[in-house]
C-alpha positions in Angstrom: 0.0 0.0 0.0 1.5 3.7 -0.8 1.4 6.5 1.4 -1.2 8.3 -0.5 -3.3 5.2 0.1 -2.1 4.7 3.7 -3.7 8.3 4.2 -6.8 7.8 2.2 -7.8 4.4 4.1 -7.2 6.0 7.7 -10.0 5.2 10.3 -12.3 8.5 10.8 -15.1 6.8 12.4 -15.0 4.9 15.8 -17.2 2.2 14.0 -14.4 1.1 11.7 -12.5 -2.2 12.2 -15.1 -3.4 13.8 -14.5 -7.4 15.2 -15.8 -10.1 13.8 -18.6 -11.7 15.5 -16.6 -15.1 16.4 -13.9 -12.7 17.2 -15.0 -11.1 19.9 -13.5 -12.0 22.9 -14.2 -11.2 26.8 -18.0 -10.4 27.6 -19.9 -10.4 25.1 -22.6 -8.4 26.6 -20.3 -5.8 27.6 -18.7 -5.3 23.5 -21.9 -5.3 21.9 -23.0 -2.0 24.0 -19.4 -0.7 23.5 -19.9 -1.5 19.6 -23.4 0.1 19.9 -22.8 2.9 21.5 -19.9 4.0 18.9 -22.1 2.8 16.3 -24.7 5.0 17.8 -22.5 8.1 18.7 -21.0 8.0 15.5 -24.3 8.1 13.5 -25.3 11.1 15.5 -22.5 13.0 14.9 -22.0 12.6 11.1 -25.7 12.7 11.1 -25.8 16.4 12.8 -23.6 17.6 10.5 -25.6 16.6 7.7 -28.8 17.6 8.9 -27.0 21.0 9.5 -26.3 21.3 5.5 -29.8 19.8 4.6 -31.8 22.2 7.0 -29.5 25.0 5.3 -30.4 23.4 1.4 -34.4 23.3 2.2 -34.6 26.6 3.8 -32.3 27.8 0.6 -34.7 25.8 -2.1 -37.9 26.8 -0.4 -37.3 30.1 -0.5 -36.2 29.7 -4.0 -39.2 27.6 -4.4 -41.5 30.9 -3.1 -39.9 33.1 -6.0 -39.7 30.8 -8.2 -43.8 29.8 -8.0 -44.4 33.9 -8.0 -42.6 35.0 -10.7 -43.8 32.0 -12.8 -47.2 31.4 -12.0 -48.5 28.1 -11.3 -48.6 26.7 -14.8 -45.0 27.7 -15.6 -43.9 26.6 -12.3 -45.9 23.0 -13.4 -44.0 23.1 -17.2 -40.5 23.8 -14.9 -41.5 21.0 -12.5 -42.7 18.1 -14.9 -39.4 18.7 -16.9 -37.2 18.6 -14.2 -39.2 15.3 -13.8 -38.6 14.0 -17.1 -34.8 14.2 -16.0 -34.9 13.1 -12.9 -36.4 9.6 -14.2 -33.7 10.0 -16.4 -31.4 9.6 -13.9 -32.6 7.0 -12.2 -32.4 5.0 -15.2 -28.6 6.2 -15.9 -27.7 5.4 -12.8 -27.9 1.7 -12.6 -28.2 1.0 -9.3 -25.0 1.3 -8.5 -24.8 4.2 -6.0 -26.2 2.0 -3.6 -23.7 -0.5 -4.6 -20.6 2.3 -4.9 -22.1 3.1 -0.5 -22.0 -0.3 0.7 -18.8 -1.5 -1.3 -16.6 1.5 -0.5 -17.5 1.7 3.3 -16.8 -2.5 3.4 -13.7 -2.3 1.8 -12.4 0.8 3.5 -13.0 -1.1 6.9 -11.1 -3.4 5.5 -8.4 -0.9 3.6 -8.1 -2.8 0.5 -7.7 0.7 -1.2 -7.4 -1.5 -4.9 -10.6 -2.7 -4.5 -12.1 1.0 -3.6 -10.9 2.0 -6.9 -12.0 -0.9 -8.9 -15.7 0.2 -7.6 -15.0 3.6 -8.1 -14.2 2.9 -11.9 -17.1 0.8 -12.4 -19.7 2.7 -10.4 -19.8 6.6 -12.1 -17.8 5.7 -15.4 -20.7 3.5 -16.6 -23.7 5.4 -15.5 -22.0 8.8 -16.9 -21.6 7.0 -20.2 -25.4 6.2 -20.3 -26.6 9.5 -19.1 -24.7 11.3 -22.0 -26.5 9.0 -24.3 -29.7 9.5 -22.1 -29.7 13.1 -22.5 -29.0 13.4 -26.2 -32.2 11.1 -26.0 -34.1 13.2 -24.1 -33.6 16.3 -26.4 -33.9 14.8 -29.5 -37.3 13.2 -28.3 -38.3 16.3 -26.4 -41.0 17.8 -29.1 -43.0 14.7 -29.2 -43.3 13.8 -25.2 -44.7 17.4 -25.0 -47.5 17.0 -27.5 -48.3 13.4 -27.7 -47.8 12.8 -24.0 -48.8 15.9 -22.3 -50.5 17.8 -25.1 -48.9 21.3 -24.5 -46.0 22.3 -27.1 -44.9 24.9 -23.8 -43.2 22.2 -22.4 -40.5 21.7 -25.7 -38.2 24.1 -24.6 -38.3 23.8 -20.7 -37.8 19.4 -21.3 -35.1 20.0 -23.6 -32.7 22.6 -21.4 -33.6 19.9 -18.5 -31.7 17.2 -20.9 -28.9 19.1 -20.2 -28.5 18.4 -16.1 -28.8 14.4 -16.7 -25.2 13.6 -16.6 -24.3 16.2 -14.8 -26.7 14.9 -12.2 -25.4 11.5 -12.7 -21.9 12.6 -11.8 -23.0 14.5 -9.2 -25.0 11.8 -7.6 -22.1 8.8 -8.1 -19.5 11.2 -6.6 -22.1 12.0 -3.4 -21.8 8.2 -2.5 -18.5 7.9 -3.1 -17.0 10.2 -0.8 -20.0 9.2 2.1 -18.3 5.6 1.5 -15.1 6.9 2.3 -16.4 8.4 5.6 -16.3 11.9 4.6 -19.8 13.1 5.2 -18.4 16.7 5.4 -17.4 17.0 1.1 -20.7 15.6 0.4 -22.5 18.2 3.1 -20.4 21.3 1.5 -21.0 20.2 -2.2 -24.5 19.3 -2.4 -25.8 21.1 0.7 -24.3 24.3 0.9 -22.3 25.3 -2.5 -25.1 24.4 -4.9 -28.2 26.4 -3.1 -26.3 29.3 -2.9 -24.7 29.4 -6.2 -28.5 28.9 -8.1 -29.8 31.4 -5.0 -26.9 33.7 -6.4 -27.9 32.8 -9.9 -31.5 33.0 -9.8 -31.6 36.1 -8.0 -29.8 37.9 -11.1 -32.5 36.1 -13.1 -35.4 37.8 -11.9 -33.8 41.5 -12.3 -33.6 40.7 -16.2 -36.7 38.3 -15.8 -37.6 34.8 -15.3 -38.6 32.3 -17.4 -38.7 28.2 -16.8 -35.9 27.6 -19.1 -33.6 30.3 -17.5 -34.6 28.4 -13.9 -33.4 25.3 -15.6 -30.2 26.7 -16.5 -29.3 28.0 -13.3 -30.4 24.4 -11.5 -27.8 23.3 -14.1 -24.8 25.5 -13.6 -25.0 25.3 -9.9 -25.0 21.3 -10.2 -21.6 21.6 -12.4 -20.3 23.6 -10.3 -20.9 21.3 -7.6 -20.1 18.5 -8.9 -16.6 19.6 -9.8 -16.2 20.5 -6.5 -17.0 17.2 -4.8 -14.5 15.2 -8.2 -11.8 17.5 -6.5 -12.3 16.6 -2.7 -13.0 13.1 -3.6 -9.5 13.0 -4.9 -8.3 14.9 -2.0 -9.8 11.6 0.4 -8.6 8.3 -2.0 -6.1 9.9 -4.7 -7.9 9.4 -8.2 -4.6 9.2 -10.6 -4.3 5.6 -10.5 -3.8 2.9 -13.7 -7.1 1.8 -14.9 -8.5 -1.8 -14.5 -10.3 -3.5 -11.8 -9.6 -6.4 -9.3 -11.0 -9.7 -9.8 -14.3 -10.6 -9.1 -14.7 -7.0 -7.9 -17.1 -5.9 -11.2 -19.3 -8.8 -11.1 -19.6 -8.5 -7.1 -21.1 -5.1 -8.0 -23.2 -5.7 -10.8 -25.0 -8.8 -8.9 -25.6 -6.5 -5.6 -26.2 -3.2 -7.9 -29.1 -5.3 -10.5 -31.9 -6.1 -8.1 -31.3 -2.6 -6.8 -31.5 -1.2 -10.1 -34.6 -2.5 -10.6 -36.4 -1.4 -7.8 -35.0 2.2 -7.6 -36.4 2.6 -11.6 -39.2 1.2 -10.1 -39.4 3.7 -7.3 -38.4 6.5 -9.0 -41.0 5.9 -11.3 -43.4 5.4 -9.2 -42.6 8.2 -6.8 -43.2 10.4 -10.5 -46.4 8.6 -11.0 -48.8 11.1 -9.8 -47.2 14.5 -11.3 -47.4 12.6 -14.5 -51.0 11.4 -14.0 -52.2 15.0 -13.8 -49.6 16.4 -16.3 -51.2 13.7 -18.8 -55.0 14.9 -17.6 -54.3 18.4 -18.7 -53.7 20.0 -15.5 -50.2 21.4 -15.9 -50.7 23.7 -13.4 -51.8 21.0 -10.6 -48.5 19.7 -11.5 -46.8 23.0 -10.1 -49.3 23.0 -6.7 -48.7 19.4 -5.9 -44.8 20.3 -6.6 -45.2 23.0 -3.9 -47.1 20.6 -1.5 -44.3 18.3 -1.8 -41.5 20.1 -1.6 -42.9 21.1 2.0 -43.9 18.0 3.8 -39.6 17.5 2.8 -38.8 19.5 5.7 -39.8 16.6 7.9 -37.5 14.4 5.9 -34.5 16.5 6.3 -33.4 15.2 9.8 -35.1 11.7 9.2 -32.7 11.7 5.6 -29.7 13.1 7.3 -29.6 10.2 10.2 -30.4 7.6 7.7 -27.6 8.2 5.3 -24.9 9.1 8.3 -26.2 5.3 9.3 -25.8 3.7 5.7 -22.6 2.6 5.8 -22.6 2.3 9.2 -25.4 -0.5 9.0 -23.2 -2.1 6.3 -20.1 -2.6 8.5 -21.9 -3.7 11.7 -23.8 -6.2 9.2 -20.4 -7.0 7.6 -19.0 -8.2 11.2 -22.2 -10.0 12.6 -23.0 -7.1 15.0 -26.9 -7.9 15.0 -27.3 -6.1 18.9 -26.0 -3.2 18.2 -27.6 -3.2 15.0 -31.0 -3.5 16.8 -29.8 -0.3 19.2 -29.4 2.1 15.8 -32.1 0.8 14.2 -34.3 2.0 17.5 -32.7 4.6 17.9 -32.6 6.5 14.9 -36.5 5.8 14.4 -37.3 7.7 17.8 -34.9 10.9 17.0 -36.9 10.9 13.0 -40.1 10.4 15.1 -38.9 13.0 17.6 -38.0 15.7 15.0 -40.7 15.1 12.6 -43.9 15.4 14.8 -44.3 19.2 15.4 -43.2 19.8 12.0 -46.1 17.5 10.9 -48.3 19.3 13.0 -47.7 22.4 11.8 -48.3 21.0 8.1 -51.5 20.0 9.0 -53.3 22.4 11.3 -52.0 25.9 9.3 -51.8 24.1 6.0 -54.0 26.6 3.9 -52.0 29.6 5.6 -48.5 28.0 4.3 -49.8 27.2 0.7 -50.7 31.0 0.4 -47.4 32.0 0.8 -46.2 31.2 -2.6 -49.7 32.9 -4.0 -53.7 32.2 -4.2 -53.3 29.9 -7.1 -51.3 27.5 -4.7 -54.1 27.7 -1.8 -55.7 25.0 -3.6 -53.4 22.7 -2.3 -54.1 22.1 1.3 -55.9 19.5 1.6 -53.2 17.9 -0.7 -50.9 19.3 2.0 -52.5 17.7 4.9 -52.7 14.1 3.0 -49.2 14.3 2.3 -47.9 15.2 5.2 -49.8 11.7 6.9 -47.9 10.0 3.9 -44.5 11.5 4.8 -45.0 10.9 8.5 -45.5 6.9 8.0 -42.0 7.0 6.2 -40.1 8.8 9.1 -42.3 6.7 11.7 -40.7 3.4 10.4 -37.4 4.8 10.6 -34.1 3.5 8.2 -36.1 0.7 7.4 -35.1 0.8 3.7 -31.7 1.5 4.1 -31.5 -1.2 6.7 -32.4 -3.7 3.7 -29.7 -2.0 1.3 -27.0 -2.3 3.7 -27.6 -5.7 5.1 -27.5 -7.4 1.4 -31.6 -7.9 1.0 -31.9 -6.3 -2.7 -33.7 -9.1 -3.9 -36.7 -7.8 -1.3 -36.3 -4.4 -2.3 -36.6 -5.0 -6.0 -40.2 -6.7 -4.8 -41.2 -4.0 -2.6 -40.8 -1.7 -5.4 -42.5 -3.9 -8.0 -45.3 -4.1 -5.7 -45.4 -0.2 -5.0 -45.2 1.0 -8.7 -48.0 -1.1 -9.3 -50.1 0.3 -6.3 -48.9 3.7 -7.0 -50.5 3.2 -11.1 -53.3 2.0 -9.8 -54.1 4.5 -7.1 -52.9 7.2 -9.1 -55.2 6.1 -12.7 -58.4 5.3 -10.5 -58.9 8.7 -7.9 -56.5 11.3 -9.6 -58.9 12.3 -12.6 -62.1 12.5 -10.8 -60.3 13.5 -7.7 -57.1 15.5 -8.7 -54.7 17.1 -6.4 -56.7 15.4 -3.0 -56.3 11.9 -5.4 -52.6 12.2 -6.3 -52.3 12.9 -2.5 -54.0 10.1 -1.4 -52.6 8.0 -3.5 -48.7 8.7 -2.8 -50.6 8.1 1.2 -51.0 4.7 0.0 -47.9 3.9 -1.5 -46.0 5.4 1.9 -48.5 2.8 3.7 -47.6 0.1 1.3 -43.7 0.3 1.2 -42.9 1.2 4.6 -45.4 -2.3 6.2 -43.1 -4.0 3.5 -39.8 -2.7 4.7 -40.6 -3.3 8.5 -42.1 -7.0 7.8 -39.2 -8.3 5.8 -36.5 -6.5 8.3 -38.2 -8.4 11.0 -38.5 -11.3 9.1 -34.3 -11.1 8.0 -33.1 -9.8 11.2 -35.7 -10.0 14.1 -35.0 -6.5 14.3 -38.3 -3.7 15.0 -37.8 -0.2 15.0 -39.6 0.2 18.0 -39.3 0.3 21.6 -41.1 2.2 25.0 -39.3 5.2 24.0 -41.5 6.4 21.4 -43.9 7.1 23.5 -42.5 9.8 25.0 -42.8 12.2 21.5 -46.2 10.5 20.9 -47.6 12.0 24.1 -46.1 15.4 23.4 -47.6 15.5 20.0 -51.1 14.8 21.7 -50.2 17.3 23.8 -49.0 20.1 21.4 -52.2 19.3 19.1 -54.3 20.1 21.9 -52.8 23.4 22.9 -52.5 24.3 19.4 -56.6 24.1 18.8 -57.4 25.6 22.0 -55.6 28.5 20.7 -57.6 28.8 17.4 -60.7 27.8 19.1 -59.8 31.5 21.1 -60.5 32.8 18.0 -58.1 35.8 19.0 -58.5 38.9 16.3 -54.4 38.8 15.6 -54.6 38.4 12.1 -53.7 35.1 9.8 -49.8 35.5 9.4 -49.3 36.7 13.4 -51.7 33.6 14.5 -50.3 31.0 12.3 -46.5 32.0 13.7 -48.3 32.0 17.4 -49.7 28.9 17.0 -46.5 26.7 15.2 -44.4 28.4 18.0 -46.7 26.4 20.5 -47.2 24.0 19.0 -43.0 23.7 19.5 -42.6 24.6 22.6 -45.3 22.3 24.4 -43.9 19.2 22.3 -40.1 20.1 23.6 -41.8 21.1 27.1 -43.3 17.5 27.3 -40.8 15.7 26.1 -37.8 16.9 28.1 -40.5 16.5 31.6 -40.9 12.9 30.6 -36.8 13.1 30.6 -34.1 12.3 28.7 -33.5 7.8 29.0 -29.9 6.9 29.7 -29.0 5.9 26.1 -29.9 9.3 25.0 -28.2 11.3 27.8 -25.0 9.1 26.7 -25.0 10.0 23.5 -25.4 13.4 24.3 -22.5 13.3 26.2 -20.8 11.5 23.4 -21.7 13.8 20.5 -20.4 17.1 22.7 -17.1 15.1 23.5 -16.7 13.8 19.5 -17.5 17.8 18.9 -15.3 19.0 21.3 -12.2 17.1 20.3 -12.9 18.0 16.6 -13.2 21.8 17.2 -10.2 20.9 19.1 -8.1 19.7 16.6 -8.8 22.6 14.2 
């Protein structure tokens, strides 16, 4: 091994070099909480950081997403939407699979530093999807004219689809080069690429935008330039973490090793993807551009109780991977637990909030979006059964159970056609929202059967109580306060009202205290903190 890959393959993370099950030695009782609590603490921190960049993204692309949906109307904001769509499915078919396959494979082998085999999975993983997204997005352009008027009837949507060709393999790269350095244990690149440098430079961008004026093409464009410039950010610090100018060629065994874990996976993310698409295409196809744009909007906000839930769960990814790699099935259990109670924890005011002032919050980005609160409220059940079942996807993805995934997914696209065909056309935005409600229902009672079923593992334990009675208790102060029916005006009472809402669930939940596993990790996450800020 050379130096430079000495340095690249250095432990970080106080999960790495886990032992083997059969290796453990001394009480075994005793290393699986050691092994958990790392496990645990280590999660947490890489996870905070995260969710530090994705609270800093959202807050950056909703208020994008607010001048944006003004200076566009709702159905330009639908024609901007249902192209950048069109690419993201794109994507998803470019992709292969194999950033789930670059996650696990990097953070095995980098427990195991065999740096070779890193960069055999490296090659494999983001040359051969960026090959077929160039060819994708060629595809895409040529073929942009006829999707418009033979699919969604409206020739407006030419231009906007074929600008949005464009970020397909820059997307691609972007996304293959995410995974890749999160493999290698270096959740900070990833958080200052995608989380912070690319908001701000399309903010930047946009903002110069609406002085000469804004159109959905030009919105395009600056979601594409700030990509690029991302991505060529995160190519450089990946080669700063596992030094890129290496011969070409791959280890034995390691290609096909990829390929058979990335296929099923594949599979089931097109699947997904498509399926997750379903219902903006179902009304784009009905005529109703401009629903396309309000159920964007609706969305895009029931997202902000994802951010913390998403941040936790990909901080754990790899982390799932190498506990799984050495047999670690307790303290497995612990994260798995525990990481559903924090998403639980942090979602459930937000979801409150979404549901009791949902009509205020839609008016925000005009009165054309108002439309959308009921779709609001529907979505934000949906959203709240995914967070409530915690990393239950991710913990089949890491633990090697793509075969179940690829079902799942089969299952839910299927579900999600059906819903979507039968209630969104009599129905329309209140049917595309139920019918993503049932899809969340579906996939997620999939997910936690077949982890139990694998692993005898539940996401659950007496500690979720705790943030369900403070969400009882935050509902109930929040509609005594609209039942005062106090004359403050709708923008003062709806702050009023999500500030209590937030301050009884905390109030509640720190009375019912803190349990010991959560004070420890507390403690854990200000001493890993400490000696970082330390160090610098």
């Amino acid at each position: 091994m050379t130096r430079t890959d000495a340095v690249a393959m250095r432990p970080t993370a106080d999960v790495e070099h886990l032992p083997s099950a059969a290796g453990d030695q001394g009480d075994a009782s005793v290393s699986d909480r050691g092994i958990a609590a790392r496990a645990v603490s280590t999660t947490a921190s890489s996870g905070a950081l995260l969710f530090v960049g994705k609270l800093f993204s959202y807050g950056s692309r909703l208020i994008i997403t607010v001048l944006l949906a003004r200076a566009l109307g709702s159905a330009e904001y639908g024609a901007y939407n249902l192209a950048l769509t069109v690419s993201e499915l794109a994507v998803g078919v470019a992709v292969l699979g194999l950033d789930t396959g670059i996650l696990r494979y990097v953070a095995i082998f980098r427990s195991r530093q065999q740096s070779n085999h890193i960069w055999s999975v490296l090659q494999v993983g983001i040359g051969v999807p960026m090959a077929l997204g160039l060819v994708l997005a060629a595809g895409t352009y040529v073929l942009a004219e006829p999707i418009s008027i033979l699919i969604f009837d409206d020739p407006a949507l030419i231009i906007p689809l074929q600008v949005a060709s464009l970020i397909i393999p820059v997307m691609v790269l972007l996304n293959q080069l995410d995974v890749a350095v999160r493999g290698l244990n270096h959740m900070d690149y990833a958080v200052l690429a995608q989380q912070f440098v690319a908001p701000s430079v399309r903010f930047a961008l946009l903002l110069g935008l609406f002085v000469v004026g804004m159109t959905a093409p030009l919105a395009i464009g600056a979601y594409i330039f700030s990509t690029a410039i991302a991505a060529i950010l995160l190519l450089a610090l990946l080669d700063r973490a596992f030094h890129l100018r290496r011969p070409l060629g791959t280890m034995p065994g390691d290609t096909s090793q990829l390929i058979r874990f990335s296929a099923p996976v594949y599979f089931s993310n097109l699947v997904q993807i498509f399926g997750a698409s379903i219902q903006k295409i179902v009304l784009g196809v009905t005529g109703a551009i401009a629903s396309v744009g309000v159920f964007g909007i609706a969305s895009q906000l029931v997202l902000v109780g994802t951010v913390f839930h998403g941040s936790v769960t990909t901080a754990a990814m790899p982390i799932i991977a190498a506990l799984n790699d050495g047999g670690h099935n307790v303290a497995l259990g612990r994260l798995y637990r525990t990481t559903t109670k924090w998403a639980v924890t942090v979602n459930l005011p937000i979801f409150l909030i979404l549901v009791l002032l949902a009509e205020p919050i839609m008016g925000i980005f005009g009165k054309d979006f108002q439309v959308g609160a009921p779709a609001l409220v529907i979505l934000a059940f949906a959203n709240l059964v995914n967070v409530g079942t915690g990393p239950c996807g991710a913990m089949l993805d890491m633990t090697g159970n793509t075969v179940a995934k690829l079902i799942n997914s089969i299952i839910v696209v299927e579900v999600s056609l059906l819903a979507s065909v039968l209630l969104i056309p009599p129905l329309g935005l209140v049917g595309a929202a139920i019918a993503a409600l049932v899809v969340s229902l579906t996939l997620n009672v999939l997910r936690v059967v077949e982890v139990f079923a694998y692993s005898g593992l539940l996401p659950y334990d007496r500690g979720i109580l705790k943030p369900a009675l403070a969400a009882v208790a935050a509902a109930a102060a929040a509609l005594v306060l609209r039942a005062a029916d106090l004359e403050w005006g709708p923008l003062l009472l709806t702050v009023v009202t999500a500030l209590v809402i937030c301050i009884v669930f905390t109030g509640v939940v720190l009375a019912l205290g803190l349990s010991e596993d959560d004070r420890d990790l507390l403690a854990r996450v200000r001493g890993r903190v400490g000696r970082k800020m330390g160090r610098r």
